[in-house]
MMTF fields as JSON, N, C-alpha, C and O atoms, coordinates in Angstrom:
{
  "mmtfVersion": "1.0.0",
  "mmtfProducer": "UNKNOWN",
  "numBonds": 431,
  "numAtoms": 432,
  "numGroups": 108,
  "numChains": 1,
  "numModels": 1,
  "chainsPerModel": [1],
  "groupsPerChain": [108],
  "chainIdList": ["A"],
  "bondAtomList": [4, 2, 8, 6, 12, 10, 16, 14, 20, 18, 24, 22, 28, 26, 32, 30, 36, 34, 40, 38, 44, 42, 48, 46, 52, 50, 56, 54, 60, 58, 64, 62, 68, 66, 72, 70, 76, 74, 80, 78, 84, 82, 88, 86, 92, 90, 96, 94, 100, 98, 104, 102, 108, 106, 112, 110, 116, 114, 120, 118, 124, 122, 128, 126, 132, 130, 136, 134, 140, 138, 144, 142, 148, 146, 152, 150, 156, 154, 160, 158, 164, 162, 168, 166, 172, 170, 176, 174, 180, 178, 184, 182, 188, 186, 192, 190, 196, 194, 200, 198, 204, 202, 208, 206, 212, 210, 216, 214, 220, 218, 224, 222, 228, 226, 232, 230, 236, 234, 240, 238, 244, 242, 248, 246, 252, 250, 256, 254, 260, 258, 264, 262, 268, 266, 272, 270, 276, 274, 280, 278, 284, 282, 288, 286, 292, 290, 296, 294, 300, 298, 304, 302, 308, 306, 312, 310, 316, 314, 320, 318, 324, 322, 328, 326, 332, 330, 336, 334, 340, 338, 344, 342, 348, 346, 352, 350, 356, 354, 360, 358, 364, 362, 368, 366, 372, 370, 376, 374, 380, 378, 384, 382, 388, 386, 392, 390, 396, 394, 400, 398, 404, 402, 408, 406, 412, 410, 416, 414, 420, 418, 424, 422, 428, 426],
  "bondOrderList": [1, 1, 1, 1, 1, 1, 1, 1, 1, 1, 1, 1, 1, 1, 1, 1, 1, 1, 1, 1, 1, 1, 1, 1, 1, 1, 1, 1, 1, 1, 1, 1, 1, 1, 1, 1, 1, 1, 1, 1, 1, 1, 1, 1, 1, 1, 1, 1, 1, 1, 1, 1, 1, 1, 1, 1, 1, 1, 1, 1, 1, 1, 1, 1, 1, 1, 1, 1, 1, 1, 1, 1, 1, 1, 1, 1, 1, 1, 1, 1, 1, 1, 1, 1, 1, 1, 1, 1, 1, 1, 1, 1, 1, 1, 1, 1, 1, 1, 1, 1, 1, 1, 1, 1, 1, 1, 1],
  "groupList": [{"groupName": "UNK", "atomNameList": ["N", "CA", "C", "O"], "elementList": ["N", "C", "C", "O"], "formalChargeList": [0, 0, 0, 0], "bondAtomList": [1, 0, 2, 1, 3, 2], "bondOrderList": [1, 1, 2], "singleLetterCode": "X", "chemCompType": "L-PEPTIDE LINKING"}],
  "groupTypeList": [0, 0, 0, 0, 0, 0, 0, 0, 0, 0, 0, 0, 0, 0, 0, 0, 0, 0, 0, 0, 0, 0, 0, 0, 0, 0, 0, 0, 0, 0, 0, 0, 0, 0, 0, 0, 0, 0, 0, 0, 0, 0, 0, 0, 0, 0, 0, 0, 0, 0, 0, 0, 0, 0, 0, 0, 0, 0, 0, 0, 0, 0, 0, 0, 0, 0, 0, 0, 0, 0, 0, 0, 0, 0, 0, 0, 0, 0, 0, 0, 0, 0, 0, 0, 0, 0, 0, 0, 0, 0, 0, 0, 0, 0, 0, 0, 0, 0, 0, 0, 0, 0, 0, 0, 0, 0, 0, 0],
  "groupIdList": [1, 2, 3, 4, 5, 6, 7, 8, 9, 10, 11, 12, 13, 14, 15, 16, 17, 18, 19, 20, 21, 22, 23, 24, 25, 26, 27, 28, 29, 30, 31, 32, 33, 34, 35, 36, 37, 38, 39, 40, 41, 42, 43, 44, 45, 46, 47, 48, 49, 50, 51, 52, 53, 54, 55, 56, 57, 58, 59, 60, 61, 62, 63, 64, 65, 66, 67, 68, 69, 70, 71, 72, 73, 74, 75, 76, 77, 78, 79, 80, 81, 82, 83, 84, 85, 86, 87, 88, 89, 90, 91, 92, 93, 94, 95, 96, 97, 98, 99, 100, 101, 102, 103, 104, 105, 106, 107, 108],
  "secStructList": [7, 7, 7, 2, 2, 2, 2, 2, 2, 2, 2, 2, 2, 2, 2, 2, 2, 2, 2, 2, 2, 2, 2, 2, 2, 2, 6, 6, 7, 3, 3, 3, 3, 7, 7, 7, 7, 6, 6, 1, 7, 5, 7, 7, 3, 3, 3, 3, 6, 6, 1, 7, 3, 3, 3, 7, 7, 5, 1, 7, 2, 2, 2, 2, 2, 2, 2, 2, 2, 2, 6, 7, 7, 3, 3, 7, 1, 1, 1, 7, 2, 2, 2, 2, 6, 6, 7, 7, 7, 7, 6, 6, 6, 6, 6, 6, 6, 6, 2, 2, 2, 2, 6, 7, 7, 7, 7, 7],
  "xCoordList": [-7.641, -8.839, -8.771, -8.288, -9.311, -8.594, -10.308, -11.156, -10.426, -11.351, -11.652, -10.681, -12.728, -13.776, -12.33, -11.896, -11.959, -10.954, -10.443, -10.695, -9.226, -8.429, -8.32, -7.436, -9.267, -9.415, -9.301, -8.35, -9.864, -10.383, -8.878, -8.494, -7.955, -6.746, -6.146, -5.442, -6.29, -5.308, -5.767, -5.157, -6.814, -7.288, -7.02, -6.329, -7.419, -6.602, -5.144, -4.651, -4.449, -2.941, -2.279, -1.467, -3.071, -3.045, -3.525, -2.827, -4.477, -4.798, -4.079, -3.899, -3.155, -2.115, -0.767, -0.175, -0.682, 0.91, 0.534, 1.253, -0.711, -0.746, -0.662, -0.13, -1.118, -1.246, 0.708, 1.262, 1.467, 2.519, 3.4, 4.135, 3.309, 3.801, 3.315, 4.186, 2.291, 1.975, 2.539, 2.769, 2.901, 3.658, 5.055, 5.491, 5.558, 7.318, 7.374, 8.545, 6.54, 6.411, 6.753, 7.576, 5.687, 5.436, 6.866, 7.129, 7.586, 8.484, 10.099, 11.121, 9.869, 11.341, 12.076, 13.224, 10.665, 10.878, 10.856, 10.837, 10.864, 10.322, 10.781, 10.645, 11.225, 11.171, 10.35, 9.811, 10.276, 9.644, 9.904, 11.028, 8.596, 8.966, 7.622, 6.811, 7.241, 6.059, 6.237, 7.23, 4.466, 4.611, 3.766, 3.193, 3.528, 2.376, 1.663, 2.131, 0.269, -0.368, -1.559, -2.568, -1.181, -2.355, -3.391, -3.387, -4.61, -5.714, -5.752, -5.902, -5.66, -5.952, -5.242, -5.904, -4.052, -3.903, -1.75, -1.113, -1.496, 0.054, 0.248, 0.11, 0.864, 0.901, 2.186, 3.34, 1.876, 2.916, 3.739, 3.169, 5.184, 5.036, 6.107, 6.905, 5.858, 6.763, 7.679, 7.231, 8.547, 9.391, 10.271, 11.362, 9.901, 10.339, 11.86, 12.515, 11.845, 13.353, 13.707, 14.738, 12.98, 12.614, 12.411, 12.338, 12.35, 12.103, 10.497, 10.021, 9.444, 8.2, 7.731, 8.023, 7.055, 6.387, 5.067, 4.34, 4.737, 3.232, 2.87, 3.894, 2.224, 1.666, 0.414, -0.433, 0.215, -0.986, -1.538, -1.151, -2.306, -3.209, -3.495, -4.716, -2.756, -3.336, -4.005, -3.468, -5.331, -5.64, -4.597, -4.638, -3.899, -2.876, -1.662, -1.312, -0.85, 0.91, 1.452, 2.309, 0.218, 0.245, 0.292, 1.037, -1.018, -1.07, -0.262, -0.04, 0.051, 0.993, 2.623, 3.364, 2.565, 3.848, 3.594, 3.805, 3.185, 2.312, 2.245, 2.678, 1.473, 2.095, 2.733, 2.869, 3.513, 5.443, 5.521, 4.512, 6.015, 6.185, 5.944, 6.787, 4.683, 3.976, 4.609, 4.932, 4.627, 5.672, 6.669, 6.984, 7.102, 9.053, 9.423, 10.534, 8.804, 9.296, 10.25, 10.403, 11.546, 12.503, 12.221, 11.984, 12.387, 12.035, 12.63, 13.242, 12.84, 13.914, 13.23, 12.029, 14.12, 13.056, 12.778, 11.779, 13.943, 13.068, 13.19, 13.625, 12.688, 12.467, 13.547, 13.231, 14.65, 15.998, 16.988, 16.718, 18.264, 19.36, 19.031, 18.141, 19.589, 19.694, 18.716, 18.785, 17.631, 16.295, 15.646, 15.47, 15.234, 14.296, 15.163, 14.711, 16.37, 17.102, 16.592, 16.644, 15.899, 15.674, 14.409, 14.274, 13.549, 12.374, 12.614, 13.18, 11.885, 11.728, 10.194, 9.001, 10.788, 9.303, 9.561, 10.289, 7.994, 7.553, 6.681, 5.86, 6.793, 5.806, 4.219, 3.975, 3.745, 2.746, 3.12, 2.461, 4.031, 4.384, 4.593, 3.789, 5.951, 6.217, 4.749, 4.323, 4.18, 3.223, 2.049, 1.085, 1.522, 0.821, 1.951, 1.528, 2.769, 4.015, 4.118, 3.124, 4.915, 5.323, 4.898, 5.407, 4.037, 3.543, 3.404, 4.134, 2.422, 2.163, 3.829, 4.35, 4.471, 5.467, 6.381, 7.269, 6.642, 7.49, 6.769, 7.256, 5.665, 5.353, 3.652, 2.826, 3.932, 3.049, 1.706, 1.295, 1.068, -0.464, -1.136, -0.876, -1.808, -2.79, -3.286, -3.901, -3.306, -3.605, -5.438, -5.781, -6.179, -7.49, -8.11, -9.332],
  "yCoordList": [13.809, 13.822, 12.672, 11.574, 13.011, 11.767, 11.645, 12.517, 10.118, 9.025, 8.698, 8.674, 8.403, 8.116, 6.862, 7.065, 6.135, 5.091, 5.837, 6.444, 6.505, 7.289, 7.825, 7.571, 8.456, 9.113, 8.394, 8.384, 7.569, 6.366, 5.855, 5.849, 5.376, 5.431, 5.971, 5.568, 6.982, 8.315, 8.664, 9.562, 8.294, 8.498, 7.056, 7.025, 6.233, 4.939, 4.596, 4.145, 4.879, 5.727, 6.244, 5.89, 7.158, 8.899, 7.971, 8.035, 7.248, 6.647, 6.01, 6.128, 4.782, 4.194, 4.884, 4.648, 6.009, 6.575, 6.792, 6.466, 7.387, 7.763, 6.588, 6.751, 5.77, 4.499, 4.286, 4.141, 4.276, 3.963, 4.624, 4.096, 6.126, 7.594, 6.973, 6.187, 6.928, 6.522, 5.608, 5.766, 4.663, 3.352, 3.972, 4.015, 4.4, 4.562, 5.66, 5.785, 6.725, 7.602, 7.11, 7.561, 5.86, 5.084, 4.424, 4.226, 4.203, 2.995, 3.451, 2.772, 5.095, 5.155, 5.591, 6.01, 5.279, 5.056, 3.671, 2.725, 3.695, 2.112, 1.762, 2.463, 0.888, 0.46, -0.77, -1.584, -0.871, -2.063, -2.988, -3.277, -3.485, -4.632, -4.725, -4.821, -4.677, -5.253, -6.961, -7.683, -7.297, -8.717, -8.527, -7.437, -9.288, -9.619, -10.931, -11.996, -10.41, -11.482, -12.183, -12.862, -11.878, -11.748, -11.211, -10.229, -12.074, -10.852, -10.319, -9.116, -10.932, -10.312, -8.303, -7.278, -8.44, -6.713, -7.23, -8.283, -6.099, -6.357, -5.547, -4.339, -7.164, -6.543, -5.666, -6.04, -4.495, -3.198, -4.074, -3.907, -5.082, -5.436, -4.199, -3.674, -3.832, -2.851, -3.223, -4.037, -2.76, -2.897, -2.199, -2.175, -1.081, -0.2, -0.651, -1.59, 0.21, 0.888, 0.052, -0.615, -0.008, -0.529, -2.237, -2.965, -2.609, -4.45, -4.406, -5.409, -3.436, -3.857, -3.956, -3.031, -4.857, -4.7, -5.068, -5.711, -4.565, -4.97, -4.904, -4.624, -4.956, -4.821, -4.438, -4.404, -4.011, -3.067, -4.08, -5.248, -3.67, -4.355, -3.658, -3.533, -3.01, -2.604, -3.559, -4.449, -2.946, -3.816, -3.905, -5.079, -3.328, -3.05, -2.806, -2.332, -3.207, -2.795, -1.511, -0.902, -1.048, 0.515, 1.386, 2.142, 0.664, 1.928, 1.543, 2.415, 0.621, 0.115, 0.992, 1.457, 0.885, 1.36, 3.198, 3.66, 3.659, 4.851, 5.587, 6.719, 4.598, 5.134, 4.862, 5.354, 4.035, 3.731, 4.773, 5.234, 6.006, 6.775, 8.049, 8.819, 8.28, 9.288, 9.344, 10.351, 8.108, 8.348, 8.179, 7.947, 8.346, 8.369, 6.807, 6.692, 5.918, 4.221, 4.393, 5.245, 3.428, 3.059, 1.443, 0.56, 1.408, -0.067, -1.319, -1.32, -2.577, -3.653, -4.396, -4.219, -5.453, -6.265, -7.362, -8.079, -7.476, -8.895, -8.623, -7.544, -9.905, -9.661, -10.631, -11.351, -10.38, -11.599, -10.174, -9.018, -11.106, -10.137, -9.487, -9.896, -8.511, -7.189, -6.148, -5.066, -6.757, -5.972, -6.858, -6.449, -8.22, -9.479, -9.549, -9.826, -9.271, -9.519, -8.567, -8.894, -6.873, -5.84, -6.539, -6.202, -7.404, -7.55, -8.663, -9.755, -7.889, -7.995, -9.537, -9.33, -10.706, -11.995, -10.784, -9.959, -11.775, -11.959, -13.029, -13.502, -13.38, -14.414, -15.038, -16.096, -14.08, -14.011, -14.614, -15.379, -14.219, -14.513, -15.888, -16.659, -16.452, -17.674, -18.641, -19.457, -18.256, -19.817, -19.341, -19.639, -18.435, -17.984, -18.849, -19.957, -18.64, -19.526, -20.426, -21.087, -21.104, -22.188, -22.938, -24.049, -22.525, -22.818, -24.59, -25.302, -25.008, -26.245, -27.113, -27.781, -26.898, -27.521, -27.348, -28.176, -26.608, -26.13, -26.276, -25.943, -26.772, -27.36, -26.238, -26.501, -24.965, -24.102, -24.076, -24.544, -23.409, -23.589, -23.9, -22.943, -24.766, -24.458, -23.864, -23.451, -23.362, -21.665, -22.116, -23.265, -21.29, -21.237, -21.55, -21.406],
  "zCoordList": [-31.333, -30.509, -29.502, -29.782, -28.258, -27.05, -26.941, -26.75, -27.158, -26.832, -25.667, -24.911, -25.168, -24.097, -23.486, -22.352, -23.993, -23.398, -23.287, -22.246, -24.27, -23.909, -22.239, -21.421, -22.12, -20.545, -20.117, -19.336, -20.193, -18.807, -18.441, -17.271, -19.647, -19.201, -18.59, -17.664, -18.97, -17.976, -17.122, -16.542, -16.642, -15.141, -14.395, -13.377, -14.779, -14.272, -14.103, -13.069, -15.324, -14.868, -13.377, -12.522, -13.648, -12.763, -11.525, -10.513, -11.515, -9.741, -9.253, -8.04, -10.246, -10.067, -9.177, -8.124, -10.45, -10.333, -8.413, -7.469, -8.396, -6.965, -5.717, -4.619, -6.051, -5.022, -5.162, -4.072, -6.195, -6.197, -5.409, -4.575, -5.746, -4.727, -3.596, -3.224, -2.809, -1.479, -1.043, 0.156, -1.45, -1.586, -1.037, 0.113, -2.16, -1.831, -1.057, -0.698, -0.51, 0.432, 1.954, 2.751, 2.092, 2.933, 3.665, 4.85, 2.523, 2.521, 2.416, 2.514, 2.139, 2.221, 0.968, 0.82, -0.266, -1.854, -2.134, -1.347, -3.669, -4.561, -5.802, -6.804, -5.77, -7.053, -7.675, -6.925, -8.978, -9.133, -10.302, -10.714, -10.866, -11.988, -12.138, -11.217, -14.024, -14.321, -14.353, -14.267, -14.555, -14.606, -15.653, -15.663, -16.54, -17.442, -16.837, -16.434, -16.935, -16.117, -17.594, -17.404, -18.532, -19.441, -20.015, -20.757, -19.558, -20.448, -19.047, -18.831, -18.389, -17.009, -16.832, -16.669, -16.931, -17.074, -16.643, -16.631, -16.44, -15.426, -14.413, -14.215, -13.348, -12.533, -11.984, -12.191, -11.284, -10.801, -9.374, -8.296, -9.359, -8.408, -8.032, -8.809, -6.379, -5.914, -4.446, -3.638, -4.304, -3.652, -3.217, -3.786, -1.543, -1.034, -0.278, 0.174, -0.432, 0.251, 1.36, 1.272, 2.419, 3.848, 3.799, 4.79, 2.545, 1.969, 2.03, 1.498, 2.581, 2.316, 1.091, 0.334, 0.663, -0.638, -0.905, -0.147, -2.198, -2.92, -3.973, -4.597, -4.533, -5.819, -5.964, -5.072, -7.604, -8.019, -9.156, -9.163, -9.959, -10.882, -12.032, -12.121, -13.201, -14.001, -15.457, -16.116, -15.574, -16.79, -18.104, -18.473, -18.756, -19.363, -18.98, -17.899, -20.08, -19.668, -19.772, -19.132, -21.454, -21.649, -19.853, -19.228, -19.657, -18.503, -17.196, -16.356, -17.07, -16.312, -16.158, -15.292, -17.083, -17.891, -17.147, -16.026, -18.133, -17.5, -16.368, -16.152, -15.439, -14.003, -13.557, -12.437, -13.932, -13.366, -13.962, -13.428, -14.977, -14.825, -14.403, -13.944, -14.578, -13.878, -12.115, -11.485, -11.722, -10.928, -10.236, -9.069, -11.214, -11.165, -10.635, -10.119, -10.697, -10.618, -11.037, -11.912, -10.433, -11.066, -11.279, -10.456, -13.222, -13.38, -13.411, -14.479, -12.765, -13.267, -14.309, -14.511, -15.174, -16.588, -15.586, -15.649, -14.433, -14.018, -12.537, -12.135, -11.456, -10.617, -9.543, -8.595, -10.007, -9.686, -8.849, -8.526, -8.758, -7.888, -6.891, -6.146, -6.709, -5.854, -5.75, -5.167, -6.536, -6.5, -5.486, -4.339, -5.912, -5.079, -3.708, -2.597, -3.999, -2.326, -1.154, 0.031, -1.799, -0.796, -0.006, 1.171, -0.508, -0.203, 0.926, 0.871, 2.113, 3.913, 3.701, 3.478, 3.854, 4.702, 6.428, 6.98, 6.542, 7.823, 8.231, 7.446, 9.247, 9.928, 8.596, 8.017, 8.642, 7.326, 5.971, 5.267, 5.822, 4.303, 4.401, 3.877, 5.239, 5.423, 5.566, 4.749, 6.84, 6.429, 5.777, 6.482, 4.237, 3.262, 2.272, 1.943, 1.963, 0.918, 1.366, 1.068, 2.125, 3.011, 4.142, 4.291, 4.988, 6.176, 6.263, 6.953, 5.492, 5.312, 5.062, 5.955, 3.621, 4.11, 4.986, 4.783, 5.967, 7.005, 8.422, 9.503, 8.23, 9.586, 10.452, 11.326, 9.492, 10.0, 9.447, 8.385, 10.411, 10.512, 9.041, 8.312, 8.435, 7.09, 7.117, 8.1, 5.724, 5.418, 5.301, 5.021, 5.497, 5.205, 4.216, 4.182]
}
């Protein structure tokens, strides 16, 4: 018998898997890497084809997990090598990470 959570998972899942599809649609395709963030949930980080990337937020790893498959993610355990190398900076990123020590504008 599937529980009031139960659903709620699998519809939270299911919204995921979709934001993820849109994602690697977007991009060429994706792969990614969970993070465990705690009680907080884990996060879906992703990383298209093209070096754009982002990440998602699931409250759990269960469901995390979940819609990486639901759709078709390909997963790494970590976020090192030839996976972290596809991923494209831009102007943004640098002075949001770095700016201050590299001379660029303080961030807000």
């Amino acid at each position: 018998m599937e529980t009031q959570s139960d659903a709620r998972a699998e519809r939270r899942a299911a919204k995921l898997a979709k934001q993820i599809s849109a994602f690697a649609e977007q991009h060429g395709g994706a792969e990614g890497q969970l993070a465990y963030l705690g009680q907080m949930g884990t996060r879906i980080v992703l990383v298209g084809e093209d070096g754009g990337w982002g990440d998602l937020v699931a409250p759990s790893h269960a469901i995390a997990q979940a819609a990486a498959e639901k759709a078709g993610l390909t997963l790494h355990e970590s976020f090192d090598g030839d996976f972290a190398a596809k991923v494209r900076t831009g102007p943004y990123e640098w002075t949001r990470m770095a700016g201050i020590q590299l001379g660029g504008p303080a961030n807000p």
